[in-house]
C-alpha positions as CSV (number, residue, x, y, z in Angstrom):
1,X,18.1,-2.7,3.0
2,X,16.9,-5.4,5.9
3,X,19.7,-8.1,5.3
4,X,17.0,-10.8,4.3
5,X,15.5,-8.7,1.5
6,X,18.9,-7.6,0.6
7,X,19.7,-11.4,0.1
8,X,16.7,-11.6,-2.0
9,X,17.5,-8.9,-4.3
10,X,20.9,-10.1,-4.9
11,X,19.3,-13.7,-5.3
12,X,17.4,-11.8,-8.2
13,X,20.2,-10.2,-9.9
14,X,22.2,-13.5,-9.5
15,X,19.1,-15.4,-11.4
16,X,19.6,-12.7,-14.1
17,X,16.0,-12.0,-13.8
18,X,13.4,-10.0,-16.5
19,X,14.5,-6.4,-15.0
20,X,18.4,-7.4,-16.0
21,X,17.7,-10.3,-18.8
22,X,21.6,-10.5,-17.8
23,X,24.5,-11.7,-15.4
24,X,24.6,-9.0,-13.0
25,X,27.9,-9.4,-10.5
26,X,27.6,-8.0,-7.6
27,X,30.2,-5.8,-7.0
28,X,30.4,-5.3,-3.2
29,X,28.3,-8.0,-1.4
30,X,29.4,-7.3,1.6
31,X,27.4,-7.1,4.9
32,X,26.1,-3.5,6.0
33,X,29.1,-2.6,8.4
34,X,31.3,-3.5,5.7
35,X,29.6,-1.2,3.3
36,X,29.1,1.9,5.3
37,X,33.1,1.3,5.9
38,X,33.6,1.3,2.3
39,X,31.1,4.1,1.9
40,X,33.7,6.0,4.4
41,X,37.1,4.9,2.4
42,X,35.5,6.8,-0.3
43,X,35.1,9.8,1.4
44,X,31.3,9.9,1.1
45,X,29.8,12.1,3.6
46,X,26.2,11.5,3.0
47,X,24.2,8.6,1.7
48,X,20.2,7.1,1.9
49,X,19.1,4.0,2.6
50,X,16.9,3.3,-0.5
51,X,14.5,0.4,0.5
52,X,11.2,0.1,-1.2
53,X,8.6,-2.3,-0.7
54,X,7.4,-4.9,-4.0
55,X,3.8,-5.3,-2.2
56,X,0.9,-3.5,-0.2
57,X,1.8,-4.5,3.9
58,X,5.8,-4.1,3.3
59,X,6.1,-0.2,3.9
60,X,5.7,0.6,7.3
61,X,8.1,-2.4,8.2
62,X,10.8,-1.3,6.0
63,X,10.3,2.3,7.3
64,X,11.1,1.3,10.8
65,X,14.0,-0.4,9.7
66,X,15.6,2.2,7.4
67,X,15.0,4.8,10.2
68,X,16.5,2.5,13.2
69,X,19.4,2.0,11.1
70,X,19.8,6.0,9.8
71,X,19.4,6.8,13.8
72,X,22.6,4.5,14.7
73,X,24.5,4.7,11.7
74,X,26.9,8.1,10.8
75,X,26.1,9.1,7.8
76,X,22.5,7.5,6.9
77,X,20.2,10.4,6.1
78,X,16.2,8.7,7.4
79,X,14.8,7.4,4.3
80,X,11.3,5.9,4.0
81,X,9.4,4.9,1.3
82,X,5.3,4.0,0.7
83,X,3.2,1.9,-1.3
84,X,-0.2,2.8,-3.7
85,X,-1.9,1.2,-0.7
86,X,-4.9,2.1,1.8
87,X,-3.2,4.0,4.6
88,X,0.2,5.1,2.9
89,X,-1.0,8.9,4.2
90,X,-0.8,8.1,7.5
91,X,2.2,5.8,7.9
92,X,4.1,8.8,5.6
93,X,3.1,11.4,7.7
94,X,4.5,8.6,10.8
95,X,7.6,9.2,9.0
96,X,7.8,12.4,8.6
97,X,7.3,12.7,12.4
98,X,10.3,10.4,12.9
99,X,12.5,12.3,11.1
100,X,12.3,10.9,7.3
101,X,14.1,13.1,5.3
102,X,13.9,11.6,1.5
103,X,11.5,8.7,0.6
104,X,11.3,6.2,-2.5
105,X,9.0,5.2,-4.6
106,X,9.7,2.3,-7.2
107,X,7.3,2.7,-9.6
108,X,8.7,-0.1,-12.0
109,X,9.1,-2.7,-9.4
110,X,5.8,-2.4,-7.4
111,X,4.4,-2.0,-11.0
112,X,1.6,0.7,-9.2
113,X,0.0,3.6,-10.7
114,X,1.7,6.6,-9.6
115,X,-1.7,8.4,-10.2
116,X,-3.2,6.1,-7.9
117,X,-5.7,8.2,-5.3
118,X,-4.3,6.2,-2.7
119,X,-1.0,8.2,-3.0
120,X,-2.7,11.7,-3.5
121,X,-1.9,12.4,-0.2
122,X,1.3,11.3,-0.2
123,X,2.4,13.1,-2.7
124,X,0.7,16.1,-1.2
125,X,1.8,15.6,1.9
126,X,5.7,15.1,0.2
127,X,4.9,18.5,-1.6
128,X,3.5,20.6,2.0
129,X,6.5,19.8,3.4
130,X,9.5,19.6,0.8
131,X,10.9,16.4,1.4
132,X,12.4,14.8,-1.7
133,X,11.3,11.3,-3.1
134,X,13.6,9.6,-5.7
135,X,11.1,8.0,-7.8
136,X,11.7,5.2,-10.4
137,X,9.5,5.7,-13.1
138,X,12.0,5.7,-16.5
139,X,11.0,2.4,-18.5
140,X,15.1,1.2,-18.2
141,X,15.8,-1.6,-18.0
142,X,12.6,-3.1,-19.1
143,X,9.5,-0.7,-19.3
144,X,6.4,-1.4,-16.9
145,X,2.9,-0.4,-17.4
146,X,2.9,2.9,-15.4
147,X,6.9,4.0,-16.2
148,X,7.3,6.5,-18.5
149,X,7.4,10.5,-18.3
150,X,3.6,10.0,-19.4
151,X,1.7,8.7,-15.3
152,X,4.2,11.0,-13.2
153,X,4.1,14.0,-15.4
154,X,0.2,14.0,-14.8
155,X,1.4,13.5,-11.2
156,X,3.8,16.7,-11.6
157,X,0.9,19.0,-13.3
158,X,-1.4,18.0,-10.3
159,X,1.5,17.9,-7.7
160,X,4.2,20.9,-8.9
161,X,5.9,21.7,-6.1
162,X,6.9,18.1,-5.2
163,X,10.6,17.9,-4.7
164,X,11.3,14.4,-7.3
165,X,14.5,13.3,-8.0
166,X,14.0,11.4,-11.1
167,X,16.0,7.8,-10.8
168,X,18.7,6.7,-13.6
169,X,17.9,10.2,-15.2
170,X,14.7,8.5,-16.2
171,X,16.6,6.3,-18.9
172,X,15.9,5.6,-21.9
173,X,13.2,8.7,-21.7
174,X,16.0,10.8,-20.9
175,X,14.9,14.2,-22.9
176,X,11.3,13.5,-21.8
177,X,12.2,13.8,-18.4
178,X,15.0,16.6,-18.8
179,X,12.0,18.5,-19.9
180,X,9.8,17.6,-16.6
181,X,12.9,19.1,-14.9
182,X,13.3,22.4,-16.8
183,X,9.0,22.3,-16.5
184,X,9.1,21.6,-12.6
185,X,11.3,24.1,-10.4
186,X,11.8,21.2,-8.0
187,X,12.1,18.3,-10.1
188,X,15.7,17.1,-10.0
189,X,17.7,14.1,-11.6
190,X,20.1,11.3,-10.6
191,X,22.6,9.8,-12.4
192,X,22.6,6.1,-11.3
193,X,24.1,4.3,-14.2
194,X,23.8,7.0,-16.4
195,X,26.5,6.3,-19.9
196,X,28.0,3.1,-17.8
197,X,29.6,0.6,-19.5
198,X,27.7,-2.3,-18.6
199,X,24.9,-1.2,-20.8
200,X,25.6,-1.3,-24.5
201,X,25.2,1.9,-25.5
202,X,26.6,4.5,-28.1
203,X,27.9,7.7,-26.7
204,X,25.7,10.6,-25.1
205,X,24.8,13.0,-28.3
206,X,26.2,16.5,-28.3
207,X,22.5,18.1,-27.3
208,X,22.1,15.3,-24.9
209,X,25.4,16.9,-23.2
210,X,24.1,20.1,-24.0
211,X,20.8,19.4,-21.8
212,X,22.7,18.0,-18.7
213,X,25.1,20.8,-18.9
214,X,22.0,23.0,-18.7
215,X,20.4,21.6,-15.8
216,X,23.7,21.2,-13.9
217,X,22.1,22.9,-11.0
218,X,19.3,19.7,-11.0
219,X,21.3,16.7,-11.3
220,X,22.5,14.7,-8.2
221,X,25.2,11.8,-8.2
222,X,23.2,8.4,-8.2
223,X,25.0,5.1,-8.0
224,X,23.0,2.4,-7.3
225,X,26.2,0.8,-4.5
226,X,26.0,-1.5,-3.1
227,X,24.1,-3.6,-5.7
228,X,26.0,-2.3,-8.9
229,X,28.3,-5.1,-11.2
230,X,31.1,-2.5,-11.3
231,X,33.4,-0.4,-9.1
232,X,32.1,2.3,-7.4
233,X,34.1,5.0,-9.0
234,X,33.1,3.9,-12.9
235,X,30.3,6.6,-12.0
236,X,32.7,9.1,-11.7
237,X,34.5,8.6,-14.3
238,X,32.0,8.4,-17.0
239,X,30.5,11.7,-15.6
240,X,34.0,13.2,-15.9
241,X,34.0,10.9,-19.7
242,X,31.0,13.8,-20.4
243,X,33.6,16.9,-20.7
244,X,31.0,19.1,-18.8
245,X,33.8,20.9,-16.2
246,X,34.7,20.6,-13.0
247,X,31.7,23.1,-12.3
248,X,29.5,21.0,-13.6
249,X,30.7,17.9,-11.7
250,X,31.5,19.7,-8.7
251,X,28.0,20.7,-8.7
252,X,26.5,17.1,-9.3
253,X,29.0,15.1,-7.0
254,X,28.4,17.4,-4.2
255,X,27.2,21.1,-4.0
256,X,23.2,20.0,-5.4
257,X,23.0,17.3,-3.0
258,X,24.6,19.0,-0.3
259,X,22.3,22.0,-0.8
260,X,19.3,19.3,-0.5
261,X,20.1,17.0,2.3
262,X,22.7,19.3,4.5
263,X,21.7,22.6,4.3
């Protein structure tokens, strides 16, 4: 993210704010070279830049940020992201001529109607041309008005071939949207703090495990870095914690995103 709204979302999690309603460390707050180095150390080959705006008027600023710093750092595939706001059609399709190559939609945080008309375009427009948008819309950590598989399924039936990647595999609906990504041929998953330990939790169920091994062509490794109160690699190991094979991870920590992004 810009470094001053990076500084304000970590000054949220450190306030322990409603979406947390916890302390929240912040693992690696560290300034962006540092993290794309760390990013590196890793061995990740491929990463987003995942800003999104809170208001109408932040978009198309955060746009040209996320695509400057894609164009000059190895690595960053263009992100972009929109607003339910007059104009959001055009200043996507601006993207899209600069090179945008997966957008994000927060529908918990800008607490917006996915079904809004001011984004029928946009998510036409993502549709026409097959360009992915990881979209918040489970209720976790704390449900909005519009999260829920309920506002962006009717988004789906009226939008099917949009390519969504369905944040934090929509927790806590998680079944609901496993079945908006067996229903969907390009509705995908992410993992992003999927079975961590920070969350209380009890154990994923045998036909939860069942389901994700299922749809082990759809689901993408999500983390959440830089702004996650663990290490890195926790991620990796609670997917490797789910005993679905080295197929199965193989898949998620590489070949499904790889197939998306790269190909």
């Amino acid at each position: 993210m810009p470094p001053r709204l990076q500084e304000k979302v970590w000054a949220y999690f450190d306030q322990a704010g409603p979406l947390t309603g916890r302390q929240w460390p912040i693992h690696y707050r560290v300034d962006a070279e540092q993290r794309v180095a760390v990013l590196a150390s890793f061995g990740v080959r491929a990463f987003t830049a995942l800003a999104y705006p809170h208001k109408p008027g932040m978009a198309e600023s955060l746009n040209a940020w996320t695509l400057d710093f894609a164009a000059r750092t190895p690595g960053c595939l263009p992100t972009a992201t929109f607003f339910a706001e007059e104009g959001a059609g055009a200043y996507v399709g601006a993207a899209f001529e600069a090179g945008a190559r997966v957008f994000k939609s927060h529908v918990q945080v800008g607490r917006f109607d996915p079904r809004d008309p001011a984004l029928d375009e946009v998510w036409g427009l993502l549709a026409e041309a097959q360009v992915p948008v990881v979209v918040h819309v489970g209720g976790g950590p704390v449900p909005g008005e519009f999260t829920g598989p309920g506002p962006f399924g009717e988004v789906l039936a009226r939008h099917p071939a949009l390519p969504a990647v369905i944040a934090h595999l929509g927790m806590p609906d998680v079944d609901e949207f496993c079945d908006l990504a067996g229903r969907y041929d390009n509705v995908r998953l992410d993992t992003t703090m999927a079975f961590v330990d920070f969350w209380p939790q009890p154990p994923p169920s045998a036909a939860l495990r069942s389901r994700l091994r299922a749809l082990g062509e759809k689901i993408l490794l999500g983390t959440d870095f830089p702004t996650i109160p663990y290490p890195y690699f926790h991620q990796l190991e609670v997917l490797a914690r789910l005993d679905l094979g080295d197929d199965w991870l193989r898949r998620v920590c590489w070949e499904n995103a790889a197939e998306l992004f790269l190909s």
